[in-house]
C-alpha positions in Angstrom: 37.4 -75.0 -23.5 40.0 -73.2 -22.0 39.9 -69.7 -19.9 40.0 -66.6 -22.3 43.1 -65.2 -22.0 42.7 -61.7 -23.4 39.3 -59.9 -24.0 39.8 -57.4 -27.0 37.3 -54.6 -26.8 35.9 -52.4 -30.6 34.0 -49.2 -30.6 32.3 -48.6 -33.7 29.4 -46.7 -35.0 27.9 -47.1 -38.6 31.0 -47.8 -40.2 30.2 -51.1 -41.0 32.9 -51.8 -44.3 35.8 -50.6 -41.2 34.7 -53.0 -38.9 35.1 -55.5 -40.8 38.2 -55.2 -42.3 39.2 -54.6 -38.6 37.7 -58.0 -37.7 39.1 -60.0 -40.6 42.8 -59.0 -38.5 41.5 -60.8 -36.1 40.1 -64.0 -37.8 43.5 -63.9 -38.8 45.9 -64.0 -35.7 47.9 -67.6 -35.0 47.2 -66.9 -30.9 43.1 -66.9 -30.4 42.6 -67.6 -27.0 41.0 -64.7 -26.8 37.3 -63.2 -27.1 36.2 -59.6 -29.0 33.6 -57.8 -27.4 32.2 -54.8 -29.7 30.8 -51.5 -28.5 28.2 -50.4 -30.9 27.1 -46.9 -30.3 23.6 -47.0 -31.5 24.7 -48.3 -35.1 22.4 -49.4 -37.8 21.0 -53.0 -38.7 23.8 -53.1 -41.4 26.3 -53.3 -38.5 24.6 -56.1 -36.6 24.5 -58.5 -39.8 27.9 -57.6 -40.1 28.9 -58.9 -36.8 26.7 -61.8 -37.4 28.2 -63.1 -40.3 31.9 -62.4 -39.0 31.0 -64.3 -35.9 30.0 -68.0 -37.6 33.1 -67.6 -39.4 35.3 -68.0 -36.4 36.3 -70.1 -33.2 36.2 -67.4 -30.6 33.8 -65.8 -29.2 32.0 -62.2 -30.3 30.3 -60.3 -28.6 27.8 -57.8 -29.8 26.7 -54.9 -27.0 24.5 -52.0 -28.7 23.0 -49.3 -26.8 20.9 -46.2 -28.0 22.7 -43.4 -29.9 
């Protein structure tokens, strides 16, 4: 695999329905040499499964970080 090019970077915080339409733009893009790294601000469960299932849907890498509210 190639070096990532561009590392995009999402706050979010239990607005799980946003994210993911804000994801689905990404799964989307014709360049995608690039990883998403998402900033969760102490969300709920129903974020992480979100994440989860968005991530085994594509090629490039997502990363989940979650700290304490």
């Amino acid at each position: 695999m190639s070096t990532l090019e561009i590392s995009v970077v999402i706050s979010t915080y239990n607005h799980p329905e946003w994210l993911q339409k804000v994801l689905w733009s990404y799964q989307y893009q014709t360049f995608q040499n690039f990883e998403i790294v998402i900033a969760d601000d102490g969300s709920t469960e129903e974020t992480k499964n979100c994440i989860d299932a968005f991530a085994k849907t594509v090629d490039f890498p997502v990363k989940h970080v979650w700290h304490e509210d």
